[in-house]
C-alpha positions in Angstrom: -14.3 38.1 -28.8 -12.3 35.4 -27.0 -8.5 36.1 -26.7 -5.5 33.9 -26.4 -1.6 35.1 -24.8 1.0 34.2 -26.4 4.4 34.3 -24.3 7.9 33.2 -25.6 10.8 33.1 -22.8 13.3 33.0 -24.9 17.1 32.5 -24.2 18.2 36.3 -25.5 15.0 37.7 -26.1 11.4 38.0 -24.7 8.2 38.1 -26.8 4.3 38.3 -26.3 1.4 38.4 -28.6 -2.7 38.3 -28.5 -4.7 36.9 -31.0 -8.4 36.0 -31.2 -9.4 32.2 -31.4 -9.6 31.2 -34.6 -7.6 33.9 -36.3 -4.0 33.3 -37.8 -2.9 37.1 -37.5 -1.8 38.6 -34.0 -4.0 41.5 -32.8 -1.2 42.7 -31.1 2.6 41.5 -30.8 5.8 42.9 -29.1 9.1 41.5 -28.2 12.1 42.6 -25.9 15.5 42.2 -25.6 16.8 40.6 -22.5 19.2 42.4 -21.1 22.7 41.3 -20.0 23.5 39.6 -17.2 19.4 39.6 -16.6 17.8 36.4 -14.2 14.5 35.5 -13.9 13.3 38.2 -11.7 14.5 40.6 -14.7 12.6 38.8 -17.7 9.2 38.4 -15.5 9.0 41.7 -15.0 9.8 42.6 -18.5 7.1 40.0 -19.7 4.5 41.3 -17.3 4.6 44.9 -18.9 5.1 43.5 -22.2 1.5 41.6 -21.2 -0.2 44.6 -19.4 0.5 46.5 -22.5 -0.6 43.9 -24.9 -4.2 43.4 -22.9 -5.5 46.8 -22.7 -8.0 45.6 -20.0 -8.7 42.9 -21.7 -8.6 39.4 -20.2 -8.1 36.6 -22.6 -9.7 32.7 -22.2 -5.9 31.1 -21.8 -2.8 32.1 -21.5 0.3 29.8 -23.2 3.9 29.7 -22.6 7.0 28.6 -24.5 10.2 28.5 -22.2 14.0 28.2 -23.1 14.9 25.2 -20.9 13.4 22.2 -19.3 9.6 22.6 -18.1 7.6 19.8 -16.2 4.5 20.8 -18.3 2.2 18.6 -16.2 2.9 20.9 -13.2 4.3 24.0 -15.3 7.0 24.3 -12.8 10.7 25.7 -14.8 13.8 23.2 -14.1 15.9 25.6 -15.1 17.5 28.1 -17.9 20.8 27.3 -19.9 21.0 30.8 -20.2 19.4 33.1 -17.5 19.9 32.8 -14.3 17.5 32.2 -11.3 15.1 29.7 -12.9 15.9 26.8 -11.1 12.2 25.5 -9.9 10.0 28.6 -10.7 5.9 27.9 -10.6 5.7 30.0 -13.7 2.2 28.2 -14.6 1.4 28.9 -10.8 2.7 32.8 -11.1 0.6 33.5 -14.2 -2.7 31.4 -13.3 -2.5 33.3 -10.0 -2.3 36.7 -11.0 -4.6 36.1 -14.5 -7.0 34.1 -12.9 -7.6 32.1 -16.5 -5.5 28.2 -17.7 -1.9 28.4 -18.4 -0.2 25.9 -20.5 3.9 26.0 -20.1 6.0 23.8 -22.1 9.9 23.5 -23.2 10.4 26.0 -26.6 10.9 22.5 -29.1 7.7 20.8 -27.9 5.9 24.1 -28.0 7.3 24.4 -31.5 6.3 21.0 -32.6 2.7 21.4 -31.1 2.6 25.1 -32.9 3.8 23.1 -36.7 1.3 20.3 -36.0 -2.1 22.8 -35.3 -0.8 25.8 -37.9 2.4 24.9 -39.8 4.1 22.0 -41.9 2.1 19.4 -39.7 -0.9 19.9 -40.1 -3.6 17.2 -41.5 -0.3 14.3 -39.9 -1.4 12.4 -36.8 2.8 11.5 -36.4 5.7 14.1 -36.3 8.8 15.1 -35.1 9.7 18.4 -34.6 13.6 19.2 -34.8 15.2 22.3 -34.1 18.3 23.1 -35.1 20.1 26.6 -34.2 22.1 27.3 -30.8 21.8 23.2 -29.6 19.4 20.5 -31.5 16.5 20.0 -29.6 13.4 18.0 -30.8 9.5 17.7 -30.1 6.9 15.0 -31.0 3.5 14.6 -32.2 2.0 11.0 -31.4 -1.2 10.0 -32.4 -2.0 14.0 -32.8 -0.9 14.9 -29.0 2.3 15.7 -27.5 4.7 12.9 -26.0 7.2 14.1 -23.7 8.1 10.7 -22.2 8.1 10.1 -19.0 10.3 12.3 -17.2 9.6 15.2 -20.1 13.1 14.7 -21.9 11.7 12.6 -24.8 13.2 14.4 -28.4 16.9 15.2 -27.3 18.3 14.0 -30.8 20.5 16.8 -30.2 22.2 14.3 -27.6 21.9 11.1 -29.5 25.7 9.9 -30.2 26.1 9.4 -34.1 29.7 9.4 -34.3 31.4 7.8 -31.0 35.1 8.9 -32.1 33.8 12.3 -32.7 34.9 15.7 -31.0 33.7 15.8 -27.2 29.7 17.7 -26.8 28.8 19.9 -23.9 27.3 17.1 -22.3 30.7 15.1 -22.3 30.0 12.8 -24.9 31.5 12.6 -28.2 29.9 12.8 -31.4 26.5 14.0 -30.7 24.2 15.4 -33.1 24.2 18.9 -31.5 28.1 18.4 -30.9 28.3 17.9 -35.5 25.1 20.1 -36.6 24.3 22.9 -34.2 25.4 26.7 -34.8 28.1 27.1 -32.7 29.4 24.0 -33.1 29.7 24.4 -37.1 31.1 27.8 -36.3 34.4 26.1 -33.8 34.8 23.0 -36.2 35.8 25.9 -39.1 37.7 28.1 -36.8 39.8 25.0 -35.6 40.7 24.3 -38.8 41.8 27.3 -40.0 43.5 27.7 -36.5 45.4 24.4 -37.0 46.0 23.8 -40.3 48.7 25.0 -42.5 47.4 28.1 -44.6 48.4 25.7 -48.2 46.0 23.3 -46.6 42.8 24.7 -44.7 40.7 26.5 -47.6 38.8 28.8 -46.3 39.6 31.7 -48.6 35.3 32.8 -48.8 34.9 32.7 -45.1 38.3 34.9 -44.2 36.8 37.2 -46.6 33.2 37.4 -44.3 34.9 37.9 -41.2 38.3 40.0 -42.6 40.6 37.5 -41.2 39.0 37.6 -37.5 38.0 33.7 -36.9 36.6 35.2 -33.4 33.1 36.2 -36.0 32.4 33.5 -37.8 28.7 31.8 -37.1 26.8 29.1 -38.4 25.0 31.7 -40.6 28.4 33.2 -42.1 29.5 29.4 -42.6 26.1 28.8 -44.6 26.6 32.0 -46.9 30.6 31.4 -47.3 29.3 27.5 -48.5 26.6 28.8 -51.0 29.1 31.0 -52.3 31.3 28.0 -53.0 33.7 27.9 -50.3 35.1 24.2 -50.3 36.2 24.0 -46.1 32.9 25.4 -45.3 30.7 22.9 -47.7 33.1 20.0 -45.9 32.1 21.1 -42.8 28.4 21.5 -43.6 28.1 18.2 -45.2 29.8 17.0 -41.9 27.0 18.6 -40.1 24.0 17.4 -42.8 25.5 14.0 -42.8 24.7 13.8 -38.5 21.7 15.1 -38.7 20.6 12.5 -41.5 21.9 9.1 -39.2 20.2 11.0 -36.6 16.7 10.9 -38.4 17.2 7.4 -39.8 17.6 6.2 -37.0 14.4 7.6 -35.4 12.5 7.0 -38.4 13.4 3.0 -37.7 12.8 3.4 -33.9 9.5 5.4 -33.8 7.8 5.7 -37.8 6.6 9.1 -37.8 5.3 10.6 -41.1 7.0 13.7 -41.2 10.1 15.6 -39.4 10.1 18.8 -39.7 12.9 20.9 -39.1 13.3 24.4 -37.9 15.8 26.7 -36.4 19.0 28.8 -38.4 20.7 26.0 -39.7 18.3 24.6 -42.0 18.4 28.1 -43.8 21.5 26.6 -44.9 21.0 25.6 -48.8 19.9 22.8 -50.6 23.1 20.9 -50.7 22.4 20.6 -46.7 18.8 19.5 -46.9 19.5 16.9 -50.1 22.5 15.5 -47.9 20.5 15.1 -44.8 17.5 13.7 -47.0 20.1 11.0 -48.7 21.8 10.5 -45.6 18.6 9.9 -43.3 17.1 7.7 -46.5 20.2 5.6 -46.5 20.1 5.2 -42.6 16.4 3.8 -42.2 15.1 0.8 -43.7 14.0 0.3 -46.8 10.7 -0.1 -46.2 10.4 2.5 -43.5 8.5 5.9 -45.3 8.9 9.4 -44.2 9.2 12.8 -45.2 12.0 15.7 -43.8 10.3 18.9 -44.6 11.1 22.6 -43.6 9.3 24.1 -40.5 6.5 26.6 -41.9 6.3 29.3 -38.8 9.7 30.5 -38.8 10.6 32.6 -35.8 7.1 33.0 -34.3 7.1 28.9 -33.9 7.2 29.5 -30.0 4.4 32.2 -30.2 2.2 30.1 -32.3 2.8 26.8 -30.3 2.2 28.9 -26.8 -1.0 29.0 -28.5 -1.5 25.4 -29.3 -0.9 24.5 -25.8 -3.3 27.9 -24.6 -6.3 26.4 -26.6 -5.7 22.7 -25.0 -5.9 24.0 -21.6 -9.7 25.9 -22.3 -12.4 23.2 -21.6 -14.7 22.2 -24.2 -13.1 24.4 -26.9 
């Protein structure tokens, strides 16, 4: 019985599972919370007992990581986390390989997520993808020629960043308009609080998604937005539509620049209806060439995309598999 670990560092939770090559069901899984105000020293030791307990003894032929934040994944040294502290420059490839004694594979959580779609979810049998998250940021992964590409400094995929409306509100990263800045969570979340903030009560809509959060703008989420536009609430389908429509010039425009076969899209927001997905698949369509052919379809792996792609990169790193 040869065994694979599974690790998933993510931003607000930790998760680890063990599976035996081959087999699509985890022997054993278990996830953590991680705690407030927690830094790396925090979650390591939380993942190793969250390991120890998943191996029984057991030593497995790999072990694969997916990490929250930028990863050299030629050296498997962390950059950094957007959202624990203390991860600036880590060896965690290093750490894991030294106290396992087995292969590590580390890798940033959207190309681990586009290698996990490509070997077990929506991509398989497609030798081109992209891999697009959308949930807390945007963030994207590709498939070339059936391996990862992470370009040349490992930042290839930020359509989160790419600029579709250049008069548009200002992004984290200080530009204005991005993807992330129009389709992400949070974002959708502040564009309908801002409205109902600044507009004139006769004016601003709204009436489904006061109802969700009882008047207190301070709840809404991309989620509640989602539910309150499926239930026919006009400010949040506007706003939704707003956020469809950027991620569809997004994808056009990468479909004309790179010709992948498929993008497939994961994360919270694309649990958003299918008014969102036909807008973005009209908007993208209308964005690319004519004669430039693609599909957008859903992610398959839901929230164990990270677990499953920390396996996908596990089983690259085992010679001669």
């Amino acid at each position: 019985m040869r065994l694979i670990l599974a690790l998933d560092f993510g931003g607000t939770k930790l998760a680890a599972a063990l599976v035996n090559i081959g087999s699509r069901k985890w022997l054993r899984y278990e996830r953590r919370l991680s705690p407030v105000g927690a830094d790396a020293s925090t979650d390591l030791e939380i993942m190793r007992s969250l390991i120890y307990s998943l191996l029984q003894d057991a030593k497995p032929a790999a072990i694969g990581v997916s990490f929250g934040g930028p990863v050299n994944a030629s050296t498997g040294m962390v950059r950094l986390s957007h959202h624990v502290a203390g991860w600036e420059n880590i060896p965690l490839k290093r750490l894991l390989e030294d106290e396992f004694g087995v292969p590590v594979g580390v890798d940033n959580d959207a190309n681990i997520a586009a290698l996990g779609e490509h070997r077990f979810g929506a991509g398989q049998g497609y030798d081109s993808l992209f891999y697009i998250t959308v949930s807390t940021g945007v963030g994207g992964g590709w498939i070339l020629n059936g391996q990862p590409w992470r370009g040349a400094g490992g930042m290839a995929g930020e359509i989160g960043h790419m600029v579709v409306d250049p008069a548009g509100p200002v992004c984290l990263c200080g530009k204005r308009g991005c993807v992330e800045r129009l389709a992400s969570g949070p974002y959708i979340a502040q564009n309908v609080r801002e409205i109902l903030e600044n507009k004139p009560p006769s004016r601003q809509g709204g009436k489904v998604l006061r109802g969700l959060v009882g008047d207190d703008l301070t709840l809404l989420t991309g989620q509640l937005v989602s539910e309150a536009a499926a239930a026919g609430d006009d400010l949040a389908k506007e706003v939704l539509h707003k956020a469809a429509w950027a991620m569809g010039v997004g994808i056009g425009n990468v479909a004309n620049l790179m010709n992948p076969q498929r993008f497939v899209l994961g994360g919270g927001v694309t649990k958003a209806g299918e008014d969102f997905w036909q807008v973005v698949r009209q908007v993208a369509r209308e964005t690319a060439l004519p004669e430039v052919d693609f599909e957008i379809v859903p992610a398959l792996l839901g929230d164990d995309a990270p677990l499953w792609g920390a396996v996908a990169i596990a089983l690259i790193t085992i010679p001669n598999l």
